[in-house]
N, C-alpha and C positions, 0 to 999 in steps of 0.2 A: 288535114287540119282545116277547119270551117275559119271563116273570117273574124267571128265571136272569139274564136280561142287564140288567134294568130296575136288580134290586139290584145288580149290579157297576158301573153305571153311576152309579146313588144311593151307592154309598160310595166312590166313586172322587173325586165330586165333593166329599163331607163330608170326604175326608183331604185333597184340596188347600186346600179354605176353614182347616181345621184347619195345615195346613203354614201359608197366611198371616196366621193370629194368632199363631201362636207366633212365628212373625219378624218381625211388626212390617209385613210386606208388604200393600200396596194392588193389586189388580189394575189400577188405573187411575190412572197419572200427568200431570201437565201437560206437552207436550210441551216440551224445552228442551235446553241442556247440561247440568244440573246434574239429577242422578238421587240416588235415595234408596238407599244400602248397605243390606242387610239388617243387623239384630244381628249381630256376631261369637261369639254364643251365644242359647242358646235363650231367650224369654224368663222365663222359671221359675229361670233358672239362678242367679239371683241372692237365690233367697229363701234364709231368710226374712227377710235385711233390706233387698229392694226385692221388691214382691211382683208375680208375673206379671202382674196387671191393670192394676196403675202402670207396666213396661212395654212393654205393646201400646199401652196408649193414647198415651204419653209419644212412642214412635217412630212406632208407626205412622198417627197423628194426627197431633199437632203437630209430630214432624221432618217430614213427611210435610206442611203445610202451608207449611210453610218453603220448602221446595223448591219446591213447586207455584207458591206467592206469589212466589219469587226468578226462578223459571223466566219468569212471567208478567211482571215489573220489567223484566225488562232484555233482554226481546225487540223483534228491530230496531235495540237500539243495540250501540257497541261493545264493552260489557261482558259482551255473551252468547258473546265469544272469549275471556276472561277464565278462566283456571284461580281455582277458588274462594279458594286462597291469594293468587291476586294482588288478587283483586278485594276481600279484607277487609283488605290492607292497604292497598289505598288509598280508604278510609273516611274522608271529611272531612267537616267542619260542612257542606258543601255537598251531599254528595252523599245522592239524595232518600233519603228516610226508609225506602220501600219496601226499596230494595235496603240500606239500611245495619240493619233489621231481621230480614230475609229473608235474608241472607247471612251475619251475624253466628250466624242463627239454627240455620241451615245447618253453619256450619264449629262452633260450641262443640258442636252435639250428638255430629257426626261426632269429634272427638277425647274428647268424655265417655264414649260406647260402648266407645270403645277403650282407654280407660285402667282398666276393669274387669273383669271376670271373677269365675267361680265356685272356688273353692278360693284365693281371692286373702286381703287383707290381711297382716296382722305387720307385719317393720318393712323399713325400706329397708335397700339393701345398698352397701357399698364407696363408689365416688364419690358418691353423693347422699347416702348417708348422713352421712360426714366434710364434706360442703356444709352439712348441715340442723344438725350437730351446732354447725361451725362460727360458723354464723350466729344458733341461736337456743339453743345452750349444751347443748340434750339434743333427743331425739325427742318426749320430753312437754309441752315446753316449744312447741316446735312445733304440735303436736297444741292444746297452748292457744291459743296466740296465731292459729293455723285457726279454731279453732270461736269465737272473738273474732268473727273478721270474717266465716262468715258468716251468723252471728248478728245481726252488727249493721248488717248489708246490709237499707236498707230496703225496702219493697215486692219488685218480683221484680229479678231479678238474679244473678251469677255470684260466686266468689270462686275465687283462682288463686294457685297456686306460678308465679314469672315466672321464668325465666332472663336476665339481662342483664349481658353480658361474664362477668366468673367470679364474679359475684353472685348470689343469688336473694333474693328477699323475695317476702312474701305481700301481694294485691290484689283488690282486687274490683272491678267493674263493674256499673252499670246494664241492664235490659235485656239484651239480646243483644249489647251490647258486647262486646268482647276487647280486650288488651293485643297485640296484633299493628295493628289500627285506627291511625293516623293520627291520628285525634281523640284517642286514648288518655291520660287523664291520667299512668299510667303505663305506661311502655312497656317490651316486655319477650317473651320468645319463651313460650308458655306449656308447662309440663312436669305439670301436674295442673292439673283443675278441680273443680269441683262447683257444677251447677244446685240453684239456691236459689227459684226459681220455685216456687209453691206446687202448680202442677201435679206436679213432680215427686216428691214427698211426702203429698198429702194425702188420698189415697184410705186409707192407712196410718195415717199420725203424726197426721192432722186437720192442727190450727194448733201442731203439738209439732216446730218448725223445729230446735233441739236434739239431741233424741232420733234425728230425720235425719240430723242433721249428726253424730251419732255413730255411726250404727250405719253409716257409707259407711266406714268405716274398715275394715270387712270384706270391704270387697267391690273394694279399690282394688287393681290389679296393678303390684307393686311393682318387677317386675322392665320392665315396660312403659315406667311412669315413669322408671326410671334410665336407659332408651334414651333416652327423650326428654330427659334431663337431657347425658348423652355424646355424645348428636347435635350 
């Protein structure tokens, strides 16, 4: 091999390593049914109020363990035919810990990905809008009674706009829980979220869970959410 081809070979391999930290990509998965999405943007794309190192690690670690763990849970039995919505909804006090963490884990990152973007925040539009105004009197009032709860979600944990029948209210969960679960204290189709998990903050904010919880306001895609509210 000549020196010409050694460097095109040397940087061919540093722009895929580089292609798989900016998405979040593992070159090596647990084999299973359930596989890890790439980001539906880069991950840079959300600075500066979630910053690129919060998440590659965020996705490509720990969703990235989730999967791997849930891939591993539920091989051999019948829930490795299970589409991942079906399998978090049927989430009971019975079913083992593995899969009701690993799946939980699974489905909340795969819809928080999705409900952000770069050029996102402001305010909602048309039906959720007249839903948020309806039920909590303005959009700020909202925005408070949010940062309420997931502020006061103890240790790690989610908080969620629920849709249920032509209601919504705001909920939190333990853990990897979801409002789709079975076990769910409340129950409810989820239409926004936000990880409260100190991983997904702390490399930034430290222990300023707050200041997280405010600056996601920038970076929530508003027009994504109203799908999921008109679905």
């Amino acid at each position: 091999m000549n020196r010409s081809e050694f460097l095109k070979l040397a940087f061919g391999a540093s722009a895929g390593l580089v292609a798989f930290r900016s998405f979040g990509f593992s070159p090596a998965q647990a084999e299973g049914p359930f596989k890890l999405a790439p980001l539906p943007y880069d991950a840079a794309a959300l600075e500066p109020h979630i910053d690129k190192m919060t998440m590659e690690i965020h996705h490509g670690k720990h969703h990235k363990a989730y999967v791997d763990n849930l891939n591993k849970a539920v091989a051999g039995t019948p829930m490795a035919q299970m589409s991942i919505d079906a399998l978090v909804k049927s989430v009971s006090s019975s079913t083992p810990a593995a899969v009701r963490n690993n799946a939980g884990g699974h489905w909340n990152h795969t819809f928080f990905w999705n409900i952000m973007g770069p050029n996102a925040g402001g305010t909602p539009k048309g039906a959720l809008a007249d839903a948020i105004n309806k039920k909590f009197g303005s959009f700020d009032n909202f925005k408070t009674e949010w940062g309420k709860a997931a502020t006061a979600r103890f240790g790690s944990g989610w908080v969620w706009l629920i849709k249920s029948g032509n209601d919504i209210e705001i909920t939190s969960t333990p853990n990897q829980d979801n409002p789709l679960m079975a076990l769910a204290e409340k129950k409810g189709t989820p239409i926004m979220g936000l990880d409260v998990w100190e991983h997904a903050y702390y490399l930034k904010y430290q222990n300023k869970r707050p200041d997280y919880v405010a600056a996601a306001w920038n970076v929530f895609d508003w027009n994504k959410i109203g799908k999921n509210f008109a679905a």
